[in-house]
N, C-alpha and C positions, 0 to 999 in steps of 0.2 A: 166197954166201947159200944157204941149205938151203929150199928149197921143196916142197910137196905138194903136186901138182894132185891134185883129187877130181873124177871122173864118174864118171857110171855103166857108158858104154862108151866103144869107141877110135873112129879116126874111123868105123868103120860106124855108129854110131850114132847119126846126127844131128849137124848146125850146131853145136849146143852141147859135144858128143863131140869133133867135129872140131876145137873151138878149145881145148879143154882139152889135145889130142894137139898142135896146133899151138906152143901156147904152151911144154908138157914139151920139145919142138924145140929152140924158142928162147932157151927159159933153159938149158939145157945148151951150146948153141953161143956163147952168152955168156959163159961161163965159171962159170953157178950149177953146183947141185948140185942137181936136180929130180924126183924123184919122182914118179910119177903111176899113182894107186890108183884101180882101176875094176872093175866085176864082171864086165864081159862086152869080153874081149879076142880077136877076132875074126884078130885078126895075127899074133898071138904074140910079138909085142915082149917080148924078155927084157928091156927097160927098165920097163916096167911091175910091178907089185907087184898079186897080186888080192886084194879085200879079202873073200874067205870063205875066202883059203888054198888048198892046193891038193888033191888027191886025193879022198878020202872024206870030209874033212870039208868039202870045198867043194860035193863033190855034195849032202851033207846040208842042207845050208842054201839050197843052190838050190832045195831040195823047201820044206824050213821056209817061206821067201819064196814061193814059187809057193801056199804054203796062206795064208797072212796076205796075199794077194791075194785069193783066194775069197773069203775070210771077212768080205771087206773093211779090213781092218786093213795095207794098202800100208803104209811106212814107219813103224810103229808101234814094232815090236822092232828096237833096231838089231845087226843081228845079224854088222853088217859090225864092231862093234864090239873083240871080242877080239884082234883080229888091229893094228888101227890103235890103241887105244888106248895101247898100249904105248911104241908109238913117241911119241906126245903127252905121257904121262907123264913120257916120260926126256928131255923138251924137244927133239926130234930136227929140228924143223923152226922156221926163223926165219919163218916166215909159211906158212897154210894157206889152197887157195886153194878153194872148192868151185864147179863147173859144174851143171850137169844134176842134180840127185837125183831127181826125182823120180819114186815107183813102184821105186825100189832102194836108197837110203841117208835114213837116218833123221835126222831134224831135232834129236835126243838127239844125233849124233855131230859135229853141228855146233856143239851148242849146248856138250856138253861141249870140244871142239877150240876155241869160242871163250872159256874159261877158261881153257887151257893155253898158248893160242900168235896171236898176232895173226892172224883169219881174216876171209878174205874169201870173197864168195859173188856170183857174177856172176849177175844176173838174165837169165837169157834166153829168161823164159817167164812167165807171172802164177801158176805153183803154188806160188814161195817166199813169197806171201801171200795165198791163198786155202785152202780146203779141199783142194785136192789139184789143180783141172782146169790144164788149162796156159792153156787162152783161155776164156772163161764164156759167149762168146758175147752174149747181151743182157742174162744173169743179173748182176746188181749185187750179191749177200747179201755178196760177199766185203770189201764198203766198212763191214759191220756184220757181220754174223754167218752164216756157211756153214752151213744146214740145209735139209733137205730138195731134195737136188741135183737138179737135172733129168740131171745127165748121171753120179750113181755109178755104174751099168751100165754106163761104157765106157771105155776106156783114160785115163788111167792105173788107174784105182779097177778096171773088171772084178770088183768085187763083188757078192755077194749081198746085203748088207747098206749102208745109207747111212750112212756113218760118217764123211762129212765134215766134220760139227761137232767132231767127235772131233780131226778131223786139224787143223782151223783153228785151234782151243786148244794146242794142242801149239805151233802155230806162231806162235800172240800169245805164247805163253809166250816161247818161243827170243827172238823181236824184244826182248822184254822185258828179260828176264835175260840174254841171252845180248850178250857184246861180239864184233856182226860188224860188218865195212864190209863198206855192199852195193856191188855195182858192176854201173850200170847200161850197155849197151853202145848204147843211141840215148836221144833225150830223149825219145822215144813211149815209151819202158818207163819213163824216170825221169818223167813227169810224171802216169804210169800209177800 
């Protein structure tokens, strides 16, 4: 089987990094074929693929995403797009799996990857169904409608602007239109 793991980084990057790197492990030493596309590869694992490419054009879009952070618009342009979509067009992968996005890969390249290739998206945070935050803390808007965040100024968002109703629509869209299995990893995120 041909598989795509998607995060954002390798395991430096956090629990959810580190099960995306775990799992590209496992399905290789299984006999898959696995894959695993991320932007920020701290190892240098030449088994990895980055998804802004390499050299100048990878620097360029590092800058591109580092401004649609400012500006608030996190995950808005998916800019990881050029480079992975090709591979989804030419049917490359028998199942795509996505970890972590958020604040690096756009909810467009999940939603386009879940019309090319049966894709999964493991929750192991609340930002694949809210406005953007990973935990809301006491904030409830994400059970109706993400506006007016108490938390856009801070990681992920580090915005000037509150544009988490922005980002919430995008992502009723995706649920919507888009065919993913979610995959919850405790029943406290699945009953969440």
């Amino acid at each position: 089987m041909k598989i795509a793991l998607v995060s954002k980084a390798d395991m430096h990057g956090g629990g959810a990094s580190r099960v995306a790197c775990d799992l590209h492990k496992l399905f290789n030493a299984a006999g898959h074929n696995a894959d695993h596309w991320l932007l920020d590869d701290k190892t240098g694992d030449k088994k990895t693929i980055n998804l802004y490419g390499k050299g100048d054009h990878k620097n360029i879009l590092k800058i591109i995403n580092k401004i649609q952070h400012l500006a608030g618009l996190a995950e808005t342009i998916p800019l990881e797009l050029p480079l992975f979509a090709p591979y989804l067009l030419q049917r490359k992968y028998d199942i795509v799996h996505f970890h972590d996005i958020s604040s690096a890969i756009s909810p467009f390249t999940v939603l386009l990857s879940s019309r090319l290739a049966p894709t999964l998206w493991t929750f192991h945070d609340y930002s694949p169904f809210t406005g953007g935050c990973i935990y809301p803390m006491e904030c409830e808007k994400y059970k109706t409608n993400c506006k007016i965040c108490p938390q856009y100024k801070d990681w992920p968002f580090a915005g000037r602007l509150d544009l988490v109703q922005h980002h919430f629509r995008i992502k009723k869209l995706l649920h919507r239109a888009g065919r993913v299995t979610n995959i919850c990893p405790s029943k406290w995120m699945a009953d969440t």
